[in-house]
N, C-alpha and C positions, 0 to 999 in steps of 0.2 A: 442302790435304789434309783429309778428311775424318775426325772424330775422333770414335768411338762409347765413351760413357760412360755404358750403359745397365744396367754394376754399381753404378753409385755410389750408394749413400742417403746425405743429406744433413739435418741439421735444419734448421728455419727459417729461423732466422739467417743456415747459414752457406748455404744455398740462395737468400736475398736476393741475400748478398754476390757468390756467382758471377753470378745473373742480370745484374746491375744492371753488373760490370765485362767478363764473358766477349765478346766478340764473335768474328765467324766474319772469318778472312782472306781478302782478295778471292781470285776463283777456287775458296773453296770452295764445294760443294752446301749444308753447313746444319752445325747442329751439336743433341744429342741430351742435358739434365741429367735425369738417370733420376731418379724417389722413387719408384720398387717397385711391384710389380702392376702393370706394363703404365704407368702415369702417368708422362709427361716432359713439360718443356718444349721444345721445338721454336726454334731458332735461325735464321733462314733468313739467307741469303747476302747478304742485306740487311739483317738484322741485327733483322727483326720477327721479335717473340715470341708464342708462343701453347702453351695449356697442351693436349696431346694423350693419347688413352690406345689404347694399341696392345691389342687383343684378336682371342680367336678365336673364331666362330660357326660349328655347322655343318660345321666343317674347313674354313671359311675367315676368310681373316685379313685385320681392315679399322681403320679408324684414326676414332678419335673426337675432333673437335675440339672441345674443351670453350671455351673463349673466349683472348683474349688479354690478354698481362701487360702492364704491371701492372693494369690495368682490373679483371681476376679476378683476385685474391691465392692463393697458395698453399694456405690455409683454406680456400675457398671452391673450388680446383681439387681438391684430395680431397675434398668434400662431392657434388661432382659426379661426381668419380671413383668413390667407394663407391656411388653410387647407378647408374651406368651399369654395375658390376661387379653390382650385382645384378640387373638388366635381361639381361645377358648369362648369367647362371646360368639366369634363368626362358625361355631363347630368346628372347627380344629385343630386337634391333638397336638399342642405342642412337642411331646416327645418324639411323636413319630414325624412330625414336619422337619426336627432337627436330627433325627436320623439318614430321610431322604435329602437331606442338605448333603450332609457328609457325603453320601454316596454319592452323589452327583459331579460333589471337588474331588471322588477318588476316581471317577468312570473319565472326569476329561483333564486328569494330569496327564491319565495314560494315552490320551484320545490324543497325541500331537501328529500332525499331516505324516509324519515317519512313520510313526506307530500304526496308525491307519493304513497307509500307501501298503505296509511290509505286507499286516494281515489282509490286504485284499490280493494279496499277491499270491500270499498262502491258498486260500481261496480258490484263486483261479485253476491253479496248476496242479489241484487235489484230483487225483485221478475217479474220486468217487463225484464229483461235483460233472453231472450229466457233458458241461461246455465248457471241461476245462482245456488249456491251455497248453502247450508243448511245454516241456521242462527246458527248451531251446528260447522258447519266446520268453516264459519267466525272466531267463536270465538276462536276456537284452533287455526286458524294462529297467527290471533294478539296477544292471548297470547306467542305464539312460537317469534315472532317479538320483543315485548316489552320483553321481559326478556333477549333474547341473542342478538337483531340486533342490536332494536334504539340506545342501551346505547355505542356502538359500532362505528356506522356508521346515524343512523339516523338525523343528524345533516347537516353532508355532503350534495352536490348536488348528484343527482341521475348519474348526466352524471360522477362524478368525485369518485363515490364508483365504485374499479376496484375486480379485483383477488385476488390482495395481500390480499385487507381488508378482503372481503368474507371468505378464504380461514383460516386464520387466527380463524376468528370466528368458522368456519367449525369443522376444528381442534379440538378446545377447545371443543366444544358439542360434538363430536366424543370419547373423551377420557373421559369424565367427568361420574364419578359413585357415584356422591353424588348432589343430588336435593330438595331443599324446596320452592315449588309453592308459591307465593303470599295466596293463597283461604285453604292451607295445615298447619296444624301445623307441625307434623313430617318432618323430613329429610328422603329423600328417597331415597336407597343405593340399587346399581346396579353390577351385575358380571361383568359385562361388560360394554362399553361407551355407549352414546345413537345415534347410528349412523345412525339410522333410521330418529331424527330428525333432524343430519349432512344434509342426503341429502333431508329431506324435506324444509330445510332452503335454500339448493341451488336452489331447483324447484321453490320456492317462489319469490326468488328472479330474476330466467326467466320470472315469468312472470310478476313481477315486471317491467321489463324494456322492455317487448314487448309492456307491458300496456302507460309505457313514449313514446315508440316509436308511436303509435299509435295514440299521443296526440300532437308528434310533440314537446317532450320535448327534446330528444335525438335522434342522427341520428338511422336512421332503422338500420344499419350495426350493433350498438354498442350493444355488450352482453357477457361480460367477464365469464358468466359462462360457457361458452366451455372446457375453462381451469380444471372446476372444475368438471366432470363428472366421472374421474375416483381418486378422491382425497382422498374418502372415499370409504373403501367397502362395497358394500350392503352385511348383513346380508340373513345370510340362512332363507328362510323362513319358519315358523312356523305356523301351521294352529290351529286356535281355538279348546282347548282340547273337545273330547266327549264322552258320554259313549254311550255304544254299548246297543240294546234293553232290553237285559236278566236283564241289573242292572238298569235300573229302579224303580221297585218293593223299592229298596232297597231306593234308594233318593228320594222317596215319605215316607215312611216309615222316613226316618231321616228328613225329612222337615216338617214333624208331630209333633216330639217332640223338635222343635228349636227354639229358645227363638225370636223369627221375630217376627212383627207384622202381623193378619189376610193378610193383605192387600201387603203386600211383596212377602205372599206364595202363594196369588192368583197370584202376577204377575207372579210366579216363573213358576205356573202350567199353566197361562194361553199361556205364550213363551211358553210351551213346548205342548202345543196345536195347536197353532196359526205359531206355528214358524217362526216367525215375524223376521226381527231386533227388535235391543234392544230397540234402539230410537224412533221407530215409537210407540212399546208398551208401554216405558215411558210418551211418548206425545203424546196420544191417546185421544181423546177427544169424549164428548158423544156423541155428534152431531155427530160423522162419522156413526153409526151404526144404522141399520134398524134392526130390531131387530124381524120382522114379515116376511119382505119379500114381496114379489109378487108369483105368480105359478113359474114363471120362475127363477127368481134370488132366494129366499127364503130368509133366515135371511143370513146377510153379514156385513163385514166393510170396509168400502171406504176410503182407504187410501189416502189422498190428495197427488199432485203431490208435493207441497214442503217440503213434508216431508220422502220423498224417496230420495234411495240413487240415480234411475236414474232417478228422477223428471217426473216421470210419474206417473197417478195414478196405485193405486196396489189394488183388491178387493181380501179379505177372507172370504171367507164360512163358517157360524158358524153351528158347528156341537151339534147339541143336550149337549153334555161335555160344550162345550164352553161356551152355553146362558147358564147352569146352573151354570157357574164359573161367571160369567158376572153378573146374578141375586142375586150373595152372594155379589159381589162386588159393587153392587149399592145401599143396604144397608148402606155400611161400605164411599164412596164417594158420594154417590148423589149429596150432596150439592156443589160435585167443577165440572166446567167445563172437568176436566180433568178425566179419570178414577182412576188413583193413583198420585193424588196431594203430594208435599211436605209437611213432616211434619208441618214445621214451616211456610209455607205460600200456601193457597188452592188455591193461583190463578198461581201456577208455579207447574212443573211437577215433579217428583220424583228425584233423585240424580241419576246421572249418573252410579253411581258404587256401588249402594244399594244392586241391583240383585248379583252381582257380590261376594261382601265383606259376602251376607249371606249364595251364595253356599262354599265361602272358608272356613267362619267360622265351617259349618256344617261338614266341614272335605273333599271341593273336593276342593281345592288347588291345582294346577297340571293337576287335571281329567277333570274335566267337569267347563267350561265358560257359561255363558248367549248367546250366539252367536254360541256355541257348540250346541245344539238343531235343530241348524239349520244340522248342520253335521249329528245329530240324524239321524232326520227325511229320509232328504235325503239317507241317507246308508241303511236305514231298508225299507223304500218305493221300492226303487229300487230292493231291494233283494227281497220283495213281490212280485213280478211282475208287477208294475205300468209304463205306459211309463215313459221314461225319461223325453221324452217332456211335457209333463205333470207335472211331481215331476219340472222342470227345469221352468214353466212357473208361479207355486206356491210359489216358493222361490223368482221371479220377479230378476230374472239374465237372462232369456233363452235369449242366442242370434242370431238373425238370421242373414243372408248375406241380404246385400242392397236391391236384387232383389227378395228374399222372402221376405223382410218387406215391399217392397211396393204391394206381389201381395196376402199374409195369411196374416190376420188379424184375425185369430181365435184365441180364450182364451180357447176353451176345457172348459168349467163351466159345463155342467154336469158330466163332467168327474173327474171335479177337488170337485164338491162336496160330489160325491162320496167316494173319496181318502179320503179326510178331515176328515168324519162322518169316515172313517174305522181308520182312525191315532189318531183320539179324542179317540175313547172306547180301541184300542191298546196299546197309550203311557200312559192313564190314570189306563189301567188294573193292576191286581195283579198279574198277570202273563204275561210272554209275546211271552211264545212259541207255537203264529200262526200259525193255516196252512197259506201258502206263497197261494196268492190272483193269482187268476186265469187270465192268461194274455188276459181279453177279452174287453178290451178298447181299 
């Protein structure tokens, strides 16, 4: 039988003594020890306890489960009592106010600056997401993150890493001229601090917390890197070393006799052909290239948009030099998806700093970069008489104003395969003193 004793006030004591001996007889539903204003302890037919407050909202009637006994004392079930009694005065719902509590301590256990940092990272590099990011860039954040931030701050909540912390971290990468990568054996010693990475950690970090803001993790206001904008100074800029047309000659000649592999010197000559970025010719796959053409297009490579730097596609005209660099080269790789796969595994692309490490070895340290080429080309086309716009539309930088990009949408392709086929037989020549090309494009 079910037995309601929701007159009774009891004092502590003797409201121990009942809790602790009363139990409920099998067969019944529960049982009910009242201490006033809606607060009872709850008996259930199994004989667990819990402290509950019956109230009305609204002109409706709903039941508040405050916690269970003994775990919650009596003391402590009126402290909670009182305060969801006045939750109900001001209209609201204590159950559901103590729901949205919960959720709130579960949304920023998981919200720590790591946890945050990883998924905006996810984010970015999602190839559905219209401006997302190379899978080349992703991984230089994270790595920039896990080596100087997480160990740092990643721990923290996102709302609760300010200036100080940032700033701090800043610092230290700012000043530091001694580095050994995780993926590096050597130690790598610097004149100077790495203070390019200083404020790429702070940029990181904006958008780190526009990304929380946008998620509803942190208020929109909050962004402590304001503070840190002028903390470090930007270095002077330095533009990818190049050599000028006349020495040429000479770094084809030294890349002849240089202890590289085939397949290295093809990349070496086909940048300097193609004057590509570096990464798109590292991860150049077979599949991009037509290699016969149509009347119109003729042989080309279709650079896919995620793999550009402004995620647009980028097409290059292969100039007679080029498919014969390409035909030695597919000898030497056929077998991998890629044109110059990694040594040690054909289903991944070549080392990032391959090209790099064989023009230094060869003696351009200083001179001439893999990305330099691009400088090449551009400075001797232009001095040829080629338009700019043109030289500027081949490099896949040209930029227009808002209201010509939506009303030209011309590529100039024959113009630019013309250029190509005269830069192929020019930079690959043994000589390189041209007559300068007749300004009639």
């Amino acid at each position: 039988m079910k037995r309601q004793l929701s007159d009774l006030v009891v004092k502590s004591s003797t409201f121990k003594k009942l809790a602790q001996t009363r139990q409920v007889s099998p067969g019944t539903q529960g049982l009910k020890l009242a201490d006033g204003g809606g607060l009872y302890l709850w008996i259930s037919a199994g004989n667990a306890k819990s402290w509950r407050y019956k109230y009305r909202l609204l002109g409706r009637e709903g039941t508040f489960v405050i916690g269970s006994y003994p775990q919650v004392s009596l003391a402590e079930a009126r402290k909670a009592h009182e305060l969801a009694r006045k939750q109900v005065a001001q209209g609201i719902d204590p159950g559901k106010h103590k729901k949205a509590e919960l959720q709130k301590a579960v949304v920023a256990g998981g919200n720590t600056f790591e946890a945050v940092a990883r998924a905006w990272i996810a984010h970015k590099a999602n190839p559905d997401n219209p401006r997302h990011c190379s899978a080349g860039y992703a991984t230089k954040v994270l790595r920039i993150l896990e080596r100087d931030v997480f160990p740092k701050v990643g721990a923290l909540n996102v709302g609760d890493v300010g200036a100080a912390e940032l700033s701090s971290i800043m610092e230290a990468v700012a000043s530091r001229k001694k580095l050994k990568m995780p993926h590096q054996k050597k130690v790598r010693v610097r004149a100077h601090g790495a203070t390019t990475t200083a404020i790429h950690i702070g940029q990181i970090a904006h958008a780190v917390f526009a990304y929380a803001s946008s998620k509803g993790i942190i208020n929109t206001a909050y962004d402590p890197t304001w503070a840190l904008r002028a903390l470090v100074a930007r270095p002077e800029v330095q533009h990818s070393k190049y050599l000028k047309p006349d020495a040429l000659p000479v770094l084809w000649h030294e890349l002849t006799n240089a202890g590289a592999s085939e397949q290295v010197k093809l990349a070496i000559k086909l940048l300097a052909v193609t004057f590509v970025r570096t990464n798109e010719l590292r991860n150049a796959e077979w599949s991009e290239f037509d290699l016969t053409g149509t009347a119109d297009l003729g042989p080309h490579w279709l650079i896919p948009a995620n793999k550009t730097k402004k995620s647009r596609e980028h097409a290059v005209p292969l100039a007679g030099t080029a498919l014969q660099l390409i035909a030695e080269l597919r000898k030497l790789t056929g077998h991998s998806r890629y044109l110059f796969p990694s040594r040690s595994d054909p289903d991944r692309p070549m080392n990032p700093n391959t090209i790099n490490q064989t023009l230094y070895r060869i003696g351009y340290h200083g001179k001439l970069s893999a990305h330099g080429f691009r400088a090449t080309a551009s400075t001797a086309l232009n001095e040829r008489g080629f338009p700019s716009h043109v030289v500027e539309m081949q490099l896949s930088h040209w930029r227009r104003s808002r209201t010509e990009a939506s009303y030209n949408h011309a590529t100039y392709w024959p113009e630019r395969i013309k250029m190509m086929e005269f830069w192929a037989n020019f930079v690959m020549s043994a000589k390189t003193n041209v007559v300068p090309f007749k300004k009639s494009m």
